[in-house]
C-alpha positions in Angstrom: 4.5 -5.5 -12.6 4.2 -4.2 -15.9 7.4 -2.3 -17.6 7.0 -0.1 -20.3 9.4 1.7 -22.5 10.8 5.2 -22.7 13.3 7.2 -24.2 15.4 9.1 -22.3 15.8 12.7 -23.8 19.1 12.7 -22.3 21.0 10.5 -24.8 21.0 6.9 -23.2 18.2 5.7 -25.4 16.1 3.3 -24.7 15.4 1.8 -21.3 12.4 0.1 -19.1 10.7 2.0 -16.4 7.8 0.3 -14.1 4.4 1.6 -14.8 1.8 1.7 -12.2 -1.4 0.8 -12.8 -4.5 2.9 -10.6 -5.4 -0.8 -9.2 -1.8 -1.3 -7.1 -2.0 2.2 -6.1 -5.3 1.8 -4.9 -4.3 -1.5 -3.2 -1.7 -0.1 -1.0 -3.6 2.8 0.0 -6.7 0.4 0.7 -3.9 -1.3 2.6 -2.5 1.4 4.5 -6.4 2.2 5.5 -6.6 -1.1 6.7 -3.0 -0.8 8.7 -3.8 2.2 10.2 -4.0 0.9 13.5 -1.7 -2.2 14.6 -4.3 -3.5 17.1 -6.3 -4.2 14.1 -7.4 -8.1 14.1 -5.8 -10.3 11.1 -9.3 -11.1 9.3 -10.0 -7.2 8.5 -6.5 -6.7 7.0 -6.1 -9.9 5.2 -8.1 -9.3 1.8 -6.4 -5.8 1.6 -3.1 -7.4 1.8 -4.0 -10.2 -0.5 -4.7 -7.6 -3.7 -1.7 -5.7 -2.8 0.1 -8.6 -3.8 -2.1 -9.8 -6.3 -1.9 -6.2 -7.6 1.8 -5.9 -7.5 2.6 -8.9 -9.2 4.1 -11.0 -5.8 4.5 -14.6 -5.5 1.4 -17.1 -4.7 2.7 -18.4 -1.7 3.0 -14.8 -0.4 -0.5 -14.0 -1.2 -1.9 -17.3 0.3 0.3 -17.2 3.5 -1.3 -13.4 4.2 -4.8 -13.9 2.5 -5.4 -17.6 4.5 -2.5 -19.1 6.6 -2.3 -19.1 10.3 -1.4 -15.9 12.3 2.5 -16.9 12.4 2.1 -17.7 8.5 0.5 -14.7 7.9 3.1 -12.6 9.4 6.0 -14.6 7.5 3.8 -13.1 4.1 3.6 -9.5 5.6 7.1 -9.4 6.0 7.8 -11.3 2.4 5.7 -8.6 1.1 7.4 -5.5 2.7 10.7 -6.9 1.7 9.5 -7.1 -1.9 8.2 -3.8 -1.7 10.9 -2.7 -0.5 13.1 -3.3 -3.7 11.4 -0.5 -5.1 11.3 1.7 -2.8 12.6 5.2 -3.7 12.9 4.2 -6.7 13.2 7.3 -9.0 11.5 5.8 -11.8 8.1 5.9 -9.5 6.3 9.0 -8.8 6.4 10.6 -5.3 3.1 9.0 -4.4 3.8 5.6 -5.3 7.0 5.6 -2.9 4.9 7.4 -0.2 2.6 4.6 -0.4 4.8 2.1 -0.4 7.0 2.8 2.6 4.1 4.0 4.4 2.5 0.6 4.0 6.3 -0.9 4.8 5.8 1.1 8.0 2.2 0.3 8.7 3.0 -3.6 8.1 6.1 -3.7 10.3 4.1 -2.0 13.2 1.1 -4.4 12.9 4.1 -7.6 12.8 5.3 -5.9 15.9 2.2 -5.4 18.0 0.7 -9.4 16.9 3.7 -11.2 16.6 2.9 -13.4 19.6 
C-alpha cells in the first residue's frame, strides 16, 4: 500500500498516513458482493479475492493460494488475508468507509471459512 505524507497541524510534524487508492476500495466492496452469502462456491469468489490482495499490496503466495490452490489452500489465503487486513483495521488514519469495508469483508471471509471448511 501506498503511504503518503502529511503534516499534522497539531505540532508533531511530519508523519506517514496510508492512502487508499479507489481500486482497493473497490476491490473489497467487489469482494464483499461476492461474500455476501457463505454458500457461495469457491470459483465465483476467487478472482474478487485475488485483486483484493493484488490491490492491497499482500503477498504472492496469498494471492495464488486464494486465486488458484485447492479448497483447503484457498482457505489457508482467506484467512492470511483477513489477518493482514486486520492490521489495519480501525485504523484512524483510514476513513470510516475503508474500515467498514474492511471488517465487513473480515466478517464475510470468516463466515464463508466457516460454512466450506470441510
Amino acid at each position: 500500500m501506498d503511504n503518503a505524507c502529511s503534516y499534522d497541524t497539531v505540532g508533531e510534524g511530519w508523519h506517514r498516513q496510508p492512502s487508499v487508492s479507489p481500486e482497493q476500495i473497490e476491490s473489497l466492496k467487489d469482494a464483499n458482493v461476492a461474500l455476501v452469502s457463505g454458500f457461495v462456491c469457491l470459483a465465483r469468489i476467487r478472482e474478487p479475492l485475488g485483486l483484493v490482495g493484488g490491490y492491497w499490496g499482500m503477498d504472492p503466495e496469498i494471492i495464488l493460494q486464494v486465486s488458484a490452490g485447492s479448497p483447503r489452500t484457498a482457505i489457508r489465503g482467506i484467512l492470511a488475508m483477513c489477518n493482514s487486513l486486520a492490521k489495519l483495521q480501525g485504523s484512524p488514519e483510514l476513513s470510516e468507509e475503508t474500515n467498514r469495508q474492511i471488517s465487513l469483508f473480515i466478517e464475510r471471509a470468516n463466515i464463508w471459512v466457516r460454512i466450506n471448511n470441510i
